[in-house]
DOSEGU-221880 format. One record per residue (C-alpha): residue in one letter; x, y, z. Coordinates in Angstrom, 1 decimal. Example, Ala and Ser with C-alpha at 12.3 -4.5 7.8 and 13.67 -1.06 7.14 Angstrom:
BEGIN
[rec a,[12.3,-4.5,7.8]],
[rec s,[13.7,-1.1,7.1]],
% end
This chain:
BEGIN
[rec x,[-57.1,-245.6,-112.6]],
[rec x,[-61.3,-245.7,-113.8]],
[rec x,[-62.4,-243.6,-115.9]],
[rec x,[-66.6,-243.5,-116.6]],
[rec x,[-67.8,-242.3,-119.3]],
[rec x,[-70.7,-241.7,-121.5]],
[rec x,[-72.3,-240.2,-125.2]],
[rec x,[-75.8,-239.3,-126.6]],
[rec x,[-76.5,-241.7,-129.1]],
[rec x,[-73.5,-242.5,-131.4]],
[rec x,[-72.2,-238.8,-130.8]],
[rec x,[-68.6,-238.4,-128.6]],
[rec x,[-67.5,-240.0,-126.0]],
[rec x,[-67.3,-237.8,-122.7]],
[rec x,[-65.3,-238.1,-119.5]],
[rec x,[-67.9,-238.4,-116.8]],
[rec x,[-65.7,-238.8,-113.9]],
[rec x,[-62.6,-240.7,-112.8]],
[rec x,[-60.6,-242.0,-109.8]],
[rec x,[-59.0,-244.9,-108.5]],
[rec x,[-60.3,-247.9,-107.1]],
[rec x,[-59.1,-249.9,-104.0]],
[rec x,[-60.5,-253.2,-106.1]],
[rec x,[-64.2,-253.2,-103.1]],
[rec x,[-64.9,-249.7,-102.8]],
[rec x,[-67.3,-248.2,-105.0]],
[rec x,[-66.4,-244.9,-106.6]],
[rec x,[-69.4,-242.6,-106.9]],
[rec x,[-69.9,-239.8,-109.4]],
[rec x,[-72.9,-237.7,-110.3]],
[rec x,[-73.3,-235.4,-113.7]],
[rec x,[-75.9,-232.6,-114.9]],
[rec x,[-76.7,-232.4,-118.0]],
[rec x,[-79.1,-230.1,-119.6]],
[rec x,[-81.6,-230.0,-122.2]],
[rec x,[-82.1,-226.4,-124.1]],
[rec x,[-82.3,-225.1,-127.8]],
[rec x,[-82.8,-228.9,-129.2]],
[rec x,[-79.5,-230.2,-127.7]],
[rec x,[-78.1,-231.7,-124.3]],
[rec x,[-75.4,-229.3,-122.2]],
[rec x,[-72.9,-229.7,-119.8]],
[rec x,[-72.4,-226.5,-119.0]],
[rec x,[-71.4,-224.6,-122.0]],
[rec x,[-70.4,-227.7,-124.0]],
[rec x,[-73.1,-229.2,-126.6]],
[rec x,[-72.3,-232.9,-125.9]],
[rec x,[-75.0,-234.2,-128.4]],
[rec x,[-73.5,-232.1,-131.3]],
[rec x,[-76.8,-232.4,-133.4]],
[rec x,[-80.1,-231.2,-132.7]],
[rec x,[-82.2,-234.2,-130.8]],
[rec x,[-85.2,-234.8,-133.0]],
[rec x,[-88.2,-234.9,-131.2]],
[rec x,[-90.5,-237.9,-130.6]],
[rec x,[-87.8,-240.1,-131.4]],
[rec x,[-86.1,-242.6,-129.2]],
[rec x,[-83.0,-241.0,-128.0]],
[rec x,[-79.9,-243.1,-125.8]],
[rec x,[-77.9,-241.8,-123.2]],
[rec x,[-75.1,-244.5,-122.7]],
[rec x,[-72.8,-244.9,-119.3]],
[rec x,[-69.7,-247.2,-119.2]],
[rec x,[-66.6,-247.1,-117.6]],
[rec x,[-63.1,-247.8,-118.6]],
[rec x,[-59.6,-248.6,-116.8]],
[rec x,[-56.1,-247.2,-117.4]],
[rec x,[-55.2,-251.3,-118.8]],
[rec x,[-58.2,-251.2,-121.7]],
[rec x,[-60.7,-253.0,-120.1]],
[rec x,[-64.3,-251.8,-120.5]],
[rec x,[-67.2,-252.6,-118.4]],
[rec x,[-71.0,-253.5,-119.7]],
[rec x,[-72.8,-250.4,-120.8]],
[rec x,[-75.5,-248.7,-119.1]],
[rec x,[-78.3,-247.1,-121.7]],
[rec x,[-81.4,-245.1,-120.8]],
[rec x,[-83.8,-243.7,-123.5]],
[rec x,[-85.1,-240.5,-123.3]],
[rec x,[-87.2,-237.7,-125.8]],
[rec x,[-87.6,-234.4,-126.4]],
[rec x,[-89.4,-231.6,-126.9]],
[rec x,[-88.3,-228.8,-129.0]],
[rec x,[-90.4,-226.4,-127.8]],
[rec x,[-93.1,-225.8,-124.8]],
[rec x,[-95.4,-222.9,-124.8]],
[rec x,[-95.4,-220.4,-122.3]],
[rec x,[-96.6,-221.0,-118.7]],
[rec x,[-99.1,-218.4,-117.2]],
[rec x,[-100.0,-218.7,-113.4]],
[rec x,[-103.5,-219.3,-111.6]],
[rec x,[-105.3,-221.8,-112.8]],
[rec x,[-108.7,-222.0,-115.0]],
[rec x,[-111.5,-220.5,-113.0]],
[rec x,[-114.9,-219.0,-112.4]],
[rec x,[-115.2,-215.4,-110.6]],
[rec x,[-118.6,-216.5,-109.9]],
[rec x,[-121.3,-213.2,-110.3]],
[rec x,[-119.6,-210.0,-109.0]],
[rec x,[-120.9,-205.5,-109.2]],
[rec x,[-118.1,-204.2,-110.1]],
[rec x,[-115.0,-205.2,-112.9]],
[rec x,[-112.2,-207.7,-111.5]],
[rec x,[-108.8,-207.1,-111.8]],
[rec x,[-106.6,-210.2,-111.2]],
[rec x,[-102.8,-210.2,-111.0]],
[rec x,[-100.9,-212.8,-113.4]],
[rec x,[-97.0,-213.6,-114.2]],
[rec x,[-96.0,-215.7,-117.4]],
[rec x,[-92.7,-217.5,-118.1]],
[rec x,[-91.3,-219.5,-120.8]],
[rec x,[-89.7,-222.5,-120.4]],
[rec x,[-87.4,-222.6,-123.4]],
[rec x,[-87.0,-218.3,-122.5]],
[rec x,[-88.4,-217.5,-125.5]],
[rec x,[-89.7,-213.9,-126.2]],
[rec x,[-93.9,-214.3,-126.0]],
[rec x,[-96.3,-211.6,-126.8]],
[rec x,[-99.4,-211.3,-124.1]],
[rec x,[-103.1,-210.7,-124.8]],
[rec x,[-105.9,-210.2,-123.2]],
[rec x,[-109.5,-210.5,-123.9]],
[rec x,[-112.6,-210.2,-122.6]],
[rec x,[-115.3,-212.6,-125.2]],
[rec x,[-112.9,-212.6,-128.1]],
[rec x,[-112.5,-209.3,-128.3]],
[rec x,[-108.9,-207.5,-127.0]],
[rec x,[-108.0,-205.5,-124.7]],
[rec x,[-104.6,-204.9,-124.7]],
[rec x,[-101.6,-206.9,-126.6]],
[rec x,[-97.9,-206.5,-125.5]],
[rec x,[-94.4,-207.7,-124.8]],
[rec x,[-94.1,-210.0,-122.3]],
[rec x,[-91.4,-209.8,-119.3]],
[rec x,[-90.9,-213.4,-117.9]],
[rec x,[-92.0,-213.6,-114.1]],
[rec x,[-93.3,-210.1,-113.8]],
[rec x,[-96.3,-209.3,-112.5]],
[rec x,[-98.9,-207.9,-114.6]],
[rec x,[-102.7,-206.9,-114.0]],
[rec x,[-105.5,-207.5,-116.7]],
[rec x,[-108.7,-206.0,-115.8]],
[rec x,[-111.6,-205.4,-117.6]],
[rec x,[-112.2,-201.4,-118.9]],
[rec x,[-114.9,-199.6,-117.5]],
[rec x,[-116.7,-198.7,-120.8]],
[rec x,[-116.3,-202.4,-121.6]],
[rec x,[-117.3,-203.4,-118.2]],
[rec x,[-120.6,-201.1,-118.3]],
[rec x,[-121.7,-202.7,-122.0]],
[rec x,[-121.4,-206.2,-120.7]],
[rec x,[-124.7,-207.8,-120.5]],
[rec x,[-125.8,-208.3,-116.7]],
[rec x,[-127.0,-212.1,-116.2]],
[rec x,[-125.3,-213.6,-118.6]],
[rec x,[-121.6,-215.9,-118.4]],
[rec x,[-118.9,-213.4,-119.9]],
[rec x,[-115.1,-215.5,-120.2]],
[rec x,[-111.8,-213.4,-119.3]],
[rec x,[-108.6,-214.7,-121.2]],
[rec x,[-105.1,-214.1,-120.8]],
[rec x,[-103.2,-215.7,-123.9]],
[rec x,[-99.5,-216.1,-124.5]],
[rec x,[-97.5,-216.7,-127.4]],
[rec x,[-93.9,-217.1,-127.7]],
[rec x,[-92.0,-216.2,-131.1]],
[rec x,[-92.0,-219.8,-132.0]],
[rec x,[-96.1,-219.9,-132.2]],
[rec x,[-96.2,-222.0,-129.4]],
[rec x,[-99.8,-220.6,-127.2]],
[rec x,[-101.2,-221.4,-123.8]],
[rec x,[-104.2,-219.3,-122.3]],
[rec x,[-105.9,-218.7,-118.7]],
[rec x,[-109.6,-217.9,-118.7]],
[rec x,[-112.0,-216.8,-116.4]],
[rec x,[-115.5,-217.3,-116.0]],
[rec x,[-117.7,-214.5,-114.4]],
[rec x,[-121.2,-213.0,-114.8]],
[rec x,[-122.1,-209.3,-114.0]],
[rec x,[-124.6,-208.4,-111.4]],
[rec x,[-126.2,-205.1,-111.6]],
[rec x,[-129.0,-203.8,-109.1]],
[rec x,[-128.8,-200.1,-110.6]],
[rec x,[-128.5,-198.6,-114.1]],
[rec x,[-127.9,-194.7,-113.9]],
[rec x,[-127.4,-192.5,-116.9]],
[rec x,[-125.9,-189.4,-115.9]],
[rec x,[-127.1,-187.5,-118.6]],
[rec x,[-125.0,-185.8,-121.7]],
[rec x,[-122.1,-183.7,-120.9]],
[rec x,[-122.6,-180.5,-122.9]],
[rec x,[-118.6,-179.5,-122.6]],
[rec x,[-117.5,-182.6,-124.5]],
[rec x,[-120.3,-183.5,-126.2]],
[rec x,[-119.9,-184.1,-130.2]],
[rec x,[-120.8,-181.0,-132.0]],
[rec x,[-123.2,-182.8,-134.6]],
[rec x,[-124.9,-184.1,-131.1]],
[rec x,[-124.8,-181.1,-129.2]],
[rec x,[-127.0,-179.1,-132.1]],
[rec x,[-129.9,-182.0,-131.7]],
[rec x,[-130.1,-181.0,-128.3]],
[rec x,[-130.1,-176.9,-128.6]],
[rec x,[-133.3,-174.8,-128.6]],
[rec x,[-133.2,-171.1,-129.3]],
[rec x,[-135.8,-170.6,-126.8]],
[rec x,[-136.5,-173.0,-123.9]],
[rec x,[-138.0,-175.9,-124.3]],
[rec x,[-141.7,-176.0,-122.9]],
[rec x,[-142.5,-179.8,-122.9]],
[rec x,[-140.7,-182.9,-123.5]],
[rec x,[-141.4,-186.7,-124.4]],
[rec x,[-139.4,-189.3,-123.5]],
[rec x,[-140.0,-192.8,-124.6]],
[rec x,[-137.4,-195.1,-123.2]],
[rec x,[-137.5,-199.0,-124.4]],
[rec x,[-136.9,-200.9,-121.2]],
[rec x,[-138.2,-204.0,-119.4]],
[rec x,[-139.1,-202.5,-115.5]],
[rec x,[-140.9,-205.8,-113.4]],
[rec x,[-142.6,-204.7,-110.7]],
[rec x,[-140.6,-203.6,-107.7]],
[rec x,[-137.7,-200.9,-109.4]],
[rec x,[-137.3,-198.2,-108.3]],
[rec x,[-137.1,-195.3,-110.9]],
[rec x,[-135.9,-191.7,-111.0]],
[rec x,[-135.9,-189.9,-114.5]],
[rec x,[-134.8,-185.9,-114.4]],
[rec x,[-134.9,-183.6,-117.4]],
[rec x,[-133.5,-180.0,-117.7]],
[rec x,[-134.4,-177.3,-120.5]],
[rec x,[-131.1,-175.3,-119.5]],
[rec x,[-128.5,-178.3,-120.0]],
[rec x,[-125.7,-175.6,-121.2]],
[rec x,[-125.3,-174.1,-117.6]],
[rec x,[-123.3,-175.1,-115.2]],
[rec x,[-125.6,-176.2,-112.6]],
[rec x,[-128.9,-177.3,-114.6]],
[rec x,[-132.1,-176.6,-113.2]],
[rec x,[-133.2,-180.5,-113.0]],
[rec x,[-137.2,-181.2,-112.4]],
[rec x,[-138.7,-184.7,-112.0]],
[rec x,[-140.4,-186.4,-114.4]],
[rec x,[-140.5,-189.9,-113.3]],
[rec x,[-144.1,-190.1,-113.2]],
[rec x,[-144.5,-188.7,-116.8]],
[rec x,[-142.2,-190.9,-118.5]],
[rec x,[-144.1,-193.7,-116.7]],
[rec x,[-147.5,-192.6,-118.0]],
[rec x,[-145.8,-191.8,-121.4]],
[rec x,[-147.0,-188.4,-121.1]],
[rec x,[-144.7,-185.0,-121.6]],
[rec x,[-143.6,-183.4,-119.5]],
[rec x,[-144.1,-179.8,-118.5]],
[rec x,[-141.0,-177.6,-118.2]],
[rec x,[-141.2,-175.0,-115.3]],
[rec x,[-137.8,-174.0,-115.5]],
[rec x,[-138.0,-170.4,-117.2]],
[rec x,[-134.1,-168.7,-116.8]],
[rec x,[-130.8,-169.9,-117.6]],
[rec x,[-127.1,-168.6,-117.0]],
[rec x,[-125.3,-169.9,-120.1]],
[rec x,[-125.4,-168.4,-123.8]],
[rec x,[-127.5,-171.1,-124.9]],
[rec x,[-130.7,-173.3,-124.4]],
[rec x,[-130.7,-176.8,-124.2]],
[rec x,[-132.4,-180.0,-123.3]],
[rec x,[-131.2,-183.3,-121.5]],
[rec x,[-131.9,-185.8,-118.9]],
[rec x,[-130.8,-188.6,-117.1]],
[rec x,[-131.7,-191.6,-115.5]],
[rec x,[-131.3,-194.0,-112.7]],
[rec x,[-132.9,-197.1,-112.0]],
[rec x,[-132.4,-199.6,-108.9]],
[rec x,[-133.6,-203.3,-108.9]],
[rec x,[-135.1,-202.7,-105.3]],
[rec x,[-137.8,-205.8,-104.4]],
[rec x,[-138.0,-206.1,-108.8]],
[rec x,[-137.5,-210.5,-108.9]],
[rec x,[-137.1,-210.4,-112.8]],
[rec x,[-134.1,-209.0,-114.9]],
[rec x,[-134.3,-205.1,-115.5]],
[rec x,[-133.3,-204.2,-118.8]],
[rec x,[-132.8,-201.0,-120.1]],
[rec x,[-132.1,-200.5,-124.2]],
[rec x,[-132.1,-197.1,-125.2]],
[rec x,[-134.2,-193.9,-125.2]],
[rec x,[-136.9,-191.9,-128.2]],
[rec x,[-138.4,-188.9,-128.1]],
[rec x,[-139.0,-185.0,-128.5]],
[rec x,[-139.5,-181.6,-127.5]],
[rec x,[-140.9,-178.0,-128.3]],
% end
């Protein structure tokens, strides 16, 4: 009768396997063992008894034995460990390249010592969400659209997804990209949720007869530009008159609009601007002026 057996390092000796030899034929025999929580498993029995250090030189040692006391050479292997990994997050490391509108890119993250992690993603340091993570389920970051609209066009923004299990282990995915925009619109100020404190700057008691608008922009040659303004922004279908050519001149312009449906007078306008043949970046900064 053989029995083969083996330890980790000067801990207990373990039966492996046994059987008994015809004195030629080779008796094979095959073991899992597992590494997890700083110790090595057979199944539900901690066979290294201690927690493994890591970086440290540890021996796995094989041998067998017969049922008369004799022993045969031992077989050692060295092997380390690592205490802890940090959470794995799918995709790999890339750039989106320059894309209109914001991406939304699906994601899964696993751990692989199971540990809880906490997610987060960001778009230039700055977070968008932070939560719980579910090993292996599938989750979408994507960039808001109020985030997405303040992003400056032309310009490399980075996407990161960053995980963190409870030990303070971390691994992150980013993502290049750069946002392309061949048209800027501002729809104009939305009376019926509109700040009060705003709303009041923007009331007349009468209607407005002229108004000067003085936006700070770069336009190259080549955009194409719309600008509308109202003097009756409280109703529910404005009464909206061009003033592109005005705005361009930096002259005011002349309301026509004399009646109104809603309680109250009021003035706003809106833009939109489109790169058409323009070569050179357009940008558009803000927007002065005033009205009587």
């Amino acid at each position: 009768m053989m029995t083969v057996k083996y330890k980790i390092n000067n801990g207990t000796a373990r039966a492996l396997a046994s059987g008994v030899s015809d004195g030629s034929s080779p008796l094979s025999f095959a073991k899992t063992l597992k590494y997890s929580n700083k110790r090595v498993w057979d199944g539900a029995t901690d066979v290294s008894g201690v927690d493994l250090a890591e970086n440290t030189d540890h021996t796995l040692t094989v041998w067998s034995e017969d049922d008369q006391g004799a022993k045969s050479a031992e077989v050692t292997r060295k092997f380390r460990v690592i205490w802890n990994r940090p959470p794995t997050i799918s995709d790999t490391n890339r750039d989106l390249g320059i894309i209109e509108e914001a991406p939304s890119i699906n994601y899964t993250v696993t751990d692989p010592e199971t540990n809880a992690f906490t997610v987060t993603e960001k778009i230039n340091g700055s977070i968008i969400r932070s939560f719980a993570g579910v090993a292996g389920r599938q989750e979408t970051v994507t960039i808001p659209l109020d985030t997405w609209l303040r992003l400056e066009p032309g310009v490399p923004h980075t996407l990161t997804i960053e995980a963190t299990d409870n030990q303070g282990m971390t691994s992150s995915r980013a993502y290049t990209l750069t946002r392309f925009v061949d048209k800027i619109i501002f729809s104009g100020m939305d009376f019926s949720t509109l700040a009060e404190e705003i709303k009041t700057k923007f009331t007349t008691d009468v209607a407005a007869q002229r108004l000067l608008l003085t936006p700070v922009w770069d336009l190259p040659p080549g955009v194409i530009l719309l600008v509308e303004v109202c003097n009756n922004a409280y109703d529910e279908e404005p009464t909206w008159e061009d003033a592109t050519v005005e705005v361009k001149l930096n002259r005011a312009h002349l309301f026509s609009n004399t009646t109104k449906t809603a309680e109250q007078w009021g003035i706003n306008f809106r833009f939109v601007i489109e790169k058409g043949t323009a070569i050179a970046p357009v940008y558009f900064r803000g927007v002065g002026g005033a009205f009587d």
